[in-house]
C-alpha positions in Angstrom: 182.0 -92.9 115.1 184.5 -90.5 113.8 186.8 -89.3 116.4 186.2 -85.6 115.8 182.6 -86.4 116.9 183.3 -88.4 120.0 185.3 -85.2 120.7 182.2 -83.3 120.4 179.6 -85.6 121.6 181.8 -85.5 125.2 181.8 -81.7 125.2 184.7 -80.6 124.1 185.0 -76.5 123.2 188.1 -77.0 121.0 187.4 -79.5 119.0 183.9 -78.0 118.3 185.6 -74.5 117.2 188.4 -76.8 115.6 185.6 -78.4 113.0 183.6 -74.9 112.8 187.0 -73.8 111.1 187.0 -76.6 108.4 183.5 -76.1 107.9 183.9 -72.5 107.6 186.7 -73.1 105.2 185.0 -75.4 102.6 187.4 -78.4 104.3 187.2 -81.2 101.6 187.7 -83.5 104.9 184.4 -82.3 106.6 182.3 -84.2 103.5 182.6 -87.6 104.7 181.3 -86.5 108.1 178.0 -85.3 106.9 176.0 -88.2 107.3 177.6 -89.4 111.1 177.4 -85.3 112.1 173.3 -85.2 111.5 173.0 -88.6 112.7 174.7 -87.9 115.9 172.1 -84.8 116.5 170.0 -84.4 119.8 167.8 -82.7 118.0 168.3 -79.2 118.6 165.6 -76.4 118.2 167.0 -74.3 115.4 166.1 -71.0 115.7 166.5 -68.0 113.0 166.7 -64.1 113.9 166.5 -62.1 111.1 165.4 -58.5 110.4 166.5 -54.9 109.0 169.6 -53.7 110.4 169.3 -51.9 113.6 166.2 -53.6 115.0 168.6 -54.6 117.9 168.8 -58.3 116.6 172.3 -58.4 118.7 171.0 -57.3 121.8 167.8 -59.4 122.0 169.7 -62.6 120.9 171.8 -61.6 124.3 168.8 -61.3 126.0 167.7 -64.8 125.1 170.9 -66.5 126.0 170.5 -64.9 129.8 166.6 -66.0 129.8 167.4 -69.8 128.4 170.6 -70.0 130.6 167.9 -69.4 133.7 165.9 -72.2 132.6 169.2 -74.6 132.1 169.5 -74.8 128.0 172.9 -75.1 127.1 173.1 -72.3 124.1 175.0 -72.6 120.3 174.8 -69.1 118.7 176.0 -68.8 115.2 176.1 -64.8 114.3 176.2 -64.0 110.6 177.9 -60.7 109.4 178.4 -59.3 105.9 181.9 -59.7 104.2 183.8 -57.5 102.4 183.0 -57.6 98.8 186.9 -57.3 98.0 188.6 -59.3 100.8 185.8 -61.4 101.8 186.8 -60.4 105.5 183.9 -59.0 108.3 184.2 -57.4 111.5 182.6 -60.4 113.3 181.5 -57.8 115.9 178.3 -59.2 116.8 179.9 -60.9 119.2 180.8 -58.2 121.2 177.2 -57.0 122.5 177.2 -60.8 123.9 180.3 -60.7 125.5 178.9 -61.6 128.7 178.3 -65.0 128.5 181.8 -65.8 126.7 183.3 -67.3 130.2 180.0 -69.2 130.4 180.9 -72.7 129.5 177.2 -73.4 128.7 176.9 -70.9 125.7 179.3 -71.4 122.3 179.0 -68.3 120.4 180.3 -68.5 116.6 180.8 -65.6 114.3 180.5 -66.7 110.9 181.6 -64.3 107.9 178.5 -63.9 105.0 181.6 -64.9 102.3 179.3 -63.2 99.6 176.8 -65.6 100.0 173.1 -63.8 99.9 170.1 -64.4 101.9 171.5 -63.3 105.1 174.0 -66.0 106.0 176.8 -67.8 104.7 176.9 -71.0 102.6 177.6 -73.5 105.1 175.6 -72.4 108.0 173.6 -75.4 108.0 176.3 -77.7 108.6 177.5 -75.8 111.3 174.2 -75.8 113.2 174.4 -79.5 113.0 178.0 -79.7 114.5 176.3 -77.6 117.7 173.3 -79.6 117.3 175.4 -82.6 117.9 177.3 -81.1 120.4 174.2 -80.6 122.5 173.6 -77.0 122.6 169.9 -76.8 122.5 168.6 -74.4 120.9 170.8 -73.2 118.0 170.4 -69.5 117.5 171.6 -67.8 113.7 171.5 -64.3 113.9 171.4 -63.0 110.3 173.3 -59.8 109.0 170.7 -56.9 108.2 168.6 -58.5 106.2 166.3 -57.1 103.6 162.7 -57.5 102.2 163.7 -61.2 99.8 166.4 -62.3 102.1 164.6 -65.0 103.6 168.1 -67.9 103.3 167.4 -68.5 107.2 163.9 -69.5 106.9 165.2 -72.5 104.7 167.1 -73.9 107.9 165.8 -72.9 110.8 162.8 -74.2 112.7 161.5 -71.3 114.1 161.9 -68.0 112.5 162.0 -65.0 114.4 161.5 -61.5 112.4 162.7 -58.2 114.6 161.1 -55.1 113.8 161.8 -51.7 115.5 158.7 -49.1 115.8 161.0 -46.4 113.5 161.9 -49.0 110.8 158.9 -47.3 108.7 155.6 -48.1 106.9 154.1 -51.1 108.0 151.8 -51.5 105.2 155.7 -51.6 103.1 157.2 -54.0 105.7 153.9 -56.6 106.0 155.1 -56.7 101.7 158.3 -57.4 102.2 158.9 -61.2 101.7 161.1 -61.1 105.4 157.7 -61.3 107.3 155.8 -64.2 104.8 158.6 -66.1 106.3 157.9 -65.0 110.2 156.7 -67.6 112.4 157.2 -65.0 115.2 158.0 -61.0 114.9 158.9 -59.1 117.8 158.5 -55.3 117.3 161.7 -54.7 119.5 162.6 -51.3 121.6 159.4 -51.9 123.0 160.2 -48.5 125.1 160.4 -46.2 122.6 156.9 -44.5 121.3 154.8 -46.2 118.7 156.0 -49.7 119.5 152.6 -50.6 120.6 150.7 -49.0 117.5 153.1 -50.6 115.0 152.6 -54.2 116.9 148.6 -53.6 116.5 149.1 -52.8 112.9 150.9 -55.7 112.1 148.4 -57.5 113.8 145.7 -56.1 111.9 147.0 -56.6 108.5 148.7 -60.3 109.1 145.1 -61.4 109.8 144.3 -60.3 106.9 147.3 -60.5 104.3 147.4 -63.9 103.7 150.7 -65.6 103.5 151.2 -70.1 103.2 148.1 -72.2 102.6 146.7 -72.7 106.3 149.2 -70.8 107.9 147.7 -68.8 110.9 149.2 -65.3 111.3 152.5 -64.8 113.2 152.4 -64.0 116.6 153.3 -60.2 116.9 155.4 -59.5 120.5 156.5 -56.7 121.7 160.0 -56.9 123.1 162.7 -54.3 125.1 166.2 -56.5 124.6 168.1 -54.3 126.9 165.9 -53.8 130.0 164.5 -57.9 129.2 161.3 -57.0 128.8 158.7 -59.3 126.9 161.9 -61.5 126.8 160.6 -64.6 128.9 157.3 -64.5 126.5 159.1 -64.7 123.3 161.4 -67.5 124.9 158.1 -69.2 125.7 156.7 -68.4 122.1 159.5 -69.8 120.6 159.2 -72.7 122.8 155.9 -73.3 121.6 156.4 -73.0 118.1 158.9 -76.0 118.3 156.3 -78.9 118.3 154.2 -76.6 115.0 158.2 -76.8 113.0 158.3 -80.5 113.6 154.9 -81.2 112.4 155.1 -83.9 109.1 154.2 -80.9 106.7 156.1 -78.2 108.1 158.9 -80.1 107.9 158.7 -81.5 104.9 158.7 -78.2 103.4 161.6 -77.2 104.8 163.8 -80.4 103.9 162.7 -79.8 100.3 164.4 -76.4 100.5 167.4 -77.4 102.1 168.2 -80.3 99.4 166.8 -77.8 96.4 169.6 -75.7 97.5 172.1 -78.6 98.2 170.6 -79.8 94.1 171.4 -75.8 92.7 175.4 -76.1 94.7 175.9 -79.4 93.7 174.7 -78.5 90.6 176.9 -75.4 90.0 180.1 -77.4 91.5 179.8 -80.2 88.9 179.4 -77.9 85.7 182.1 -75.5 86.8 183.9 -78.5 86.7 183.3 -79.4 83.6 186.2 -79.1 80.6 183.3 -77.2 78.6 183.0 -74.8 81.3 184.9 -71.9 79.5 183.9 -73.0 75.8 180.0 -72.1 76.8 180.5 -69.3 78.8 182.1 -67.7 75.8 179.2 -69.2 73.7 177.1 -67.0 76.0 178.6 -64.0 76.4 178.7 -64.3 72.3 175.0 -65.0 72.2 175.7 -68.4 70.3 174.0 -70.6 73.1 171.5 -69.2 75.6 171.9 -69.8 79.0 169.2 -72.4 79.7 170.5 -74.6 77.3 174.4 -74.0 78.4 173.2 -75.1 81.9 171.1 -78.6 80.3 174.3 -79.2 78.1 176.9 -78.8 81.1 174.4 -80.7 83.2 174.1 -83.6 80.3 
C-alpha cells in the first residue's frame, strides 16, 4: 500500500488534510492512488445535504455530528461553498457554525471551495469522500452550497440524500417540481419551531404520494426537524440509518455508479479533446459556423 494511505488508514489528521489539499488542487500525483484509495474503504455511509440557501443546512449538519458522536461514529464532513466567479476563492465559512466539534478528534471537517463547478459541489468531491471513507470516518457528510431546483450533482455520489426545506422557503406545489426533491431519499422541513412547519411537512406528504418520481420508488420520508434546539434530530439520524441498507441495494446502486462513471466518461472526455492539437482549429470552425458542435466533439473524440 501506498504510504500516504498507511498514513491514513492508522489515523493520522495531517496526512488526511495533506492529500485533501492535492486532491483539492487537481494533484497529477493523486491519480495513481485512485484505485488503492477506494479499495482501502471501510465502506462509509455517504450522506448528501442539499437544499435552498437558508434552510439551516449548517446548523442541522452540526446537529448531526453531536447526535452520531453520542452513538460513537467517528464523523468526515466535507462542506461545499460557492466560489468567486473571478478569483475562484470562497469564504469556507460553513465551518464556523460547527466550530464546536473542531478539538474533537473524532470529527474531520473539510471546507471545499465549488471552483465553478455546478451542481452544488466541486469537481473532485468524490475523491475526497473516499480518502475519509478510507480513513474511517463513518458516515461522510457533503453539505452542498444553496442549491437550486436542477442542482441535484450530490445525489450522483452520495448514498443517502437528504433535502432541507424551511416552512417560509414558499410554494410547495413549486418546490415538489423542482428536480432537488425527485432526488430526496429523505427531506426534513427544518425550523420545525417556526409556524407552518407542520402544514408544509403534510403537504409535501400529500403530494409526494402522489407525484410520482423513479420507477418503484416509494415517496421520501418527510421529517420535521429544529437543528438548533435538536429536535427531530435523533429520528432523522435513525432515518438516515435506515435508508443505508435501501442505497446498497444491487439496483440502487447500480444507478448510482453509472452516474458517477457517465460523469468521469464526460471529464475524461473534455480533458482528452482539449488536449487535442485541433482544439483551437474547431472551436474557430464553430464560432464561424463551418462545423457544428456535435460533429466538432465526434471529430476531437475520433
Amino acid at each position: 500500500m501506498n504510504d500516504a494511505l498507511t498514513e491514513l488508514a492508522m489515523g493520522g489528521r495531517r496526512p488526511l488534510a495533506r492529500l485533501l489539499t492535492r486532491i483539492e488542487n487537481g494533484d497529477p500525483s493523486v491519480r495513481p492512488l485512485l484505485p488503492e484509495l477506494f479499495t482501502a474503504g471501510h465502506g462509509a455511509h455517504v450522506v448528501g445535504i442539499t437544499g435552498p440557501p437558508g434552510s439551516g443546512k449548517s446548523t442541522l449538519v452540526n446537529s448531526l455530528i453531536t447526535e452520531w458522536r453520542r452513538r460513537g461514529k467517528r464523523v468526515g464532513i466535507l462542506a461545499v461553498d460557492p466560489s468567486s466567479p473571478y478569483t475562484r476563492g470562497a469564504i469556507l465559512g460553513d465551518r464556523i457554525r460547527m466550530m464546536e466539534h473542531a478539538a474533537d478528534r473524532d470529527v474531520f471537517m473539510r471546507s471545499m471551495a465549488s471552483r465553478g463547478e455546478l451542481g452544488g459541489i466541486a469537481a473532485t468531491t468524490w475523491i475526497a469522500a473516499a480518502a475519509l471513507d478510507a480513513a474511517g470516518y463513518d458516515p461522510v457528510l457533503i453539505e452542498t452550497v444553496g442549491a437550486g431546483q436542477s442542482e441535484v450533482e450530490v445525489a450522483r455520489v452520495a448514498e443517502t440524500t437528504v433535502v432541507v426545506e424551511a416552512p417560509e422557503m414558499g410554494d410547495e406545489v413549486q418546490a415538489i417540481k423542482a428536480g432537488l426533491l425527485e432526488v430526496a431519499d429523505i427531506i426534513a422541513v427544518n425550523k420545525g419551531d417556526r409556524p407552518g412547519a407542520d402544514r408544509a411537512a403534510r403537504q409535501l406528504r400529500a403530494m409526494l404520494s402522489t407525484a410520482g418520481g423513479r420507477v418503484e420508488r416509494k415517496p421520501p420520508p418527510v421529517m420535521v426537524t429544529t437543528a438548533v434546539t435538536a429536535d427531530g434530530v435523533a429520528a432523522l439520524a435513525d432515518a438516515i440509518e435506515a435508508h443505508r441498507s435501501v442505497a446498497r441495494e444491487p439496483l440502487e446502486a447500480k444507478e448510482r455508479a453509472a452516474n458517477q462513471v457517465r460523469r468521469a466518461l464526460a471529464e475524461l472526455a473534455g480533458r482528452r479533446a482539449a488536449d487535442d492539437p485541433s482544439w483551437d482549429e474547431t472551436l474557430r470552425a464553430v464560432a464561424d459556423r463551418e462545423l457544428d458542435p456535435l460533429t466538432a466533439a465526434e471529430c476531437l473524440l475520433g
